[in-house]
C-alpha positions in Angstrom: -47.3 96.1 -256.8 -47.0 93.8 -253.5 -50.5 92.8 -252.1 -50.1 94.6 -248.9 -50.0 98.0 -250.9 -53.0 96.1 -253.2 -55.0 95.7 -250.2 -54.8 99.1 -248.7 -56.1 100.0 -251.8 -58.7 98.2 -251.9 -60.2 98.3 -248.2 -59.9 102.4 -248.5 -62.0 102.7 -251.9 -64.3 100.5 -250.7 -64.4 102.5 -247.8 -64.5 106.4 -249.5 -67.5 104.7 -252.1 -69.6 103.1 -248.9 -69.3 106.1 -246.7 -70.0 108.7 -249.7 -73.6 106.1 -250.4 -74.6 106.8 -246.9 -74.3 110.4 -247.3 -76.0 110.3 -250.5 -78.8 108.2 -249.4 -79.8 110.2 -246.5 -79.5 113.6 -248.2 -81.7 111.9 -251.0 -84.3 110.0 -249.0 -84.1 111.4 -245.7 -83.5 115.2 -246.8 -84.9 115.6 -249.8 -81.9 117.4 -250.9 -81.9 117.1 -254.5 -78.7 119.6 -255.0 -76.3 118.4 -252.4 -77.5 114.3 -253.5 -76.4 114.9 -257.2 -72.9 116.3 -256.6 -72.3 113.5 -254.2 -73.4 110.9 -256.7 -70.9 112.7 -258.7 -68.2 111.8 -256.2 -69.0 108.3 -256.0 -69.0 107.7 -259.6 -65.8 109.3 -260.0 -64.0 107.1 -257.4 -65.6 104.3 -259.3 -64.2 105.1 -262.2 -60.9 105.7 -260.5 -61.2 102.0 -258.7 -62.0 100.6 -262.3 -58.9 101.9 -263.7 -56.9 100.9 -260.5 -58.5 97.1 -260.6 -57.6 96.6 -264.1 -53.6 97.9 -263.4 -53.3 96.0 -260.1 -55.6 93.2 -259.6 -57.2 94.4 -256.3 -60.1 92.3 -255.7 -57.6 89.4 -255.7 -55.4 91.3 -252.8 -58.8 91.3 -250.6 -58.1 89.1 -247.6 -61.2 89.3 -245.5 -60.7 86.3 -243.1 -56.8 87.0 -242.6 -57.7 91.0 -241.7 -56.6 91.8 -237.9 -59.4 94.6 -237.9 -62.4 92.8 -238.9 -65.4 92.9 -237.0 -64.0 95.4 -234.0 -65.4 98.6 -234.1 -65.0 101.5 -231.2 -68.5 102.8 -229.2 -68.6 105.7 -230.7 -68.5 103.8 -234.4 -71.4 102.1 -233.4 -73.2 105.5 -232.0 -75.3 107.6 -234.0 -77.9 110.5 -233.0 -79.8 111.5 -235.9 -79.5 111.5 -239.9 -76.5 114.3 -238.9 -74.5 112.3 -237.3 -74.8 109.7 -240.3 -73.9 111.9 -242.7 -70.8 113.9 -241.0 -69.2 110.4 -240.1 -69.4 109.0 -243.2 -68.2 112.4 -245.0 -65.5 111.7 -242.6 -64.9 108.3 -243.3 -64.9 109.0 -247.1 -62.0 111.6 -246.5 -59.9 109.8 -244.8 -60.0 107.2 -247.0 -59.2 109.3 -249.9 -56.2 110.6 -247.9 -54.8 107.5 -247.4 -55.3 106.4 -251.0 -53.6 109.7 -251.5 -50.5 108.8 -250.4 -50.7 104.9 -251.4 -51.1 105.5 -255.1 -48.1 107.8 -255.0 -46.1 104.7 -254.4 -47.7 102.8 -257.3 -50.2 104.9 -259.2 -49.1 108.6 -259.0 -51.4 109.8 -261.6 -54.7 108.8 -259.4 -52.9 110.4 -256.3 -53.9 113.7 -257.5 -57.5 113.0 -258.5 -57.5 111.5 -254.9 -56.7 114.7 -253.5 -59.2 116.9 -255.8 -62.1 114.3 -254.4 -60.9 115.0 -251.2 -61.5 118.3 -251.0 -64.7 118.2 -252.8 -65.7 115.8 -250.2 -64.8 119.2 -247.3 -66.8 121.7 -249.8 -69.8 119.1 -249.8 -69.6 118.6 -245.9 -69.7 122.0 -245.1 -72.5 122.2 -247.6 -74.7 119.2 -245.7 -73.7 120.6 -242.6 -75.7 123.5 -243.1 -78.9 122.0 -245.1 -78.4 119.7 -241.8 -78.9 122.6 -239.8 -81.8 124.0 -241.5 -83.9 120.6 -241.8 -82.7 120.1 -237.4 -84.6 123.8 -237.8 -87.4 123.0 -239.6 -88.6 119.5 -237.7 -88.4 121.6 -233.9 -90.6 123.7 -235.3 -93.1 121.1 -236.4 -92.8 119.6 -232.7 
């Protein structure tokens, strides 16, 4: 497999597990959302697992090129913008799926047994936004009340 393809890897399960912890975290600590925290921990470990399996076939940690990467450190304003623990969650739901999708299509050229599994996580990662979106709703609910 040619480093390139190693890296993209790489950078995108990093990036599904980190933005799948956020979510997690703030349902857990910030919501109290027992249900929701679970089946997202249940995400995360899986695409450990999966990037487990994938580092011992292809060596990914040694593709990792911080310093050479054109993208590092830039980020857009609206990356850098968040409102409430809503807007945490939602963009990095968002950021976990299209992360999957890309790892989708990558391990197709070099993995195609994880593609699928990439794809299942995927769309438990829509079922579980739709899900936080509306315990999101309901907490936004419950704290103007409290005001």
């Amino acid at each position: 497999m040619r480093v390139k393809t190693r890296r993209i890897i790489d950078a995108n399960l990093n990036r599904a597990r980190e933005g799948v912890r956020v979510a997690e975290d703030v349902l857990r600590y910030g919501l109290d959302c027992r249900q929701l925290w679970l089946q997202l921990k249940q995400v995360r470990l899986a695409l450990g697992q999966l990037q487990r399996e994938l580092e011992s076939r292809c060596q990914l940690v040694a593709a990792r090129d911080v310093a050479g990467d054109v993208g590092e450190g830039l980020s857009l304003a609206q990356e850098a913008s968040r409102v409430d623990l809503g807007s945490l969650v939602t963009a990095n739901l968002k950021r976990a799926q299209e992360a999957l999708r890309v790892l989708e299509e990558v391990t197709k050229l070099t993995a195609p047994d994880a593609s699928g599994r990439c794809k299942a996580l995927r769309y438990d990662l829509y079922r579980l936004e739709q899900a936080a979106v509306l315990v999101l709703r309901n907490a936004a609910g419950h704290d103007a009340e409290e005001e």
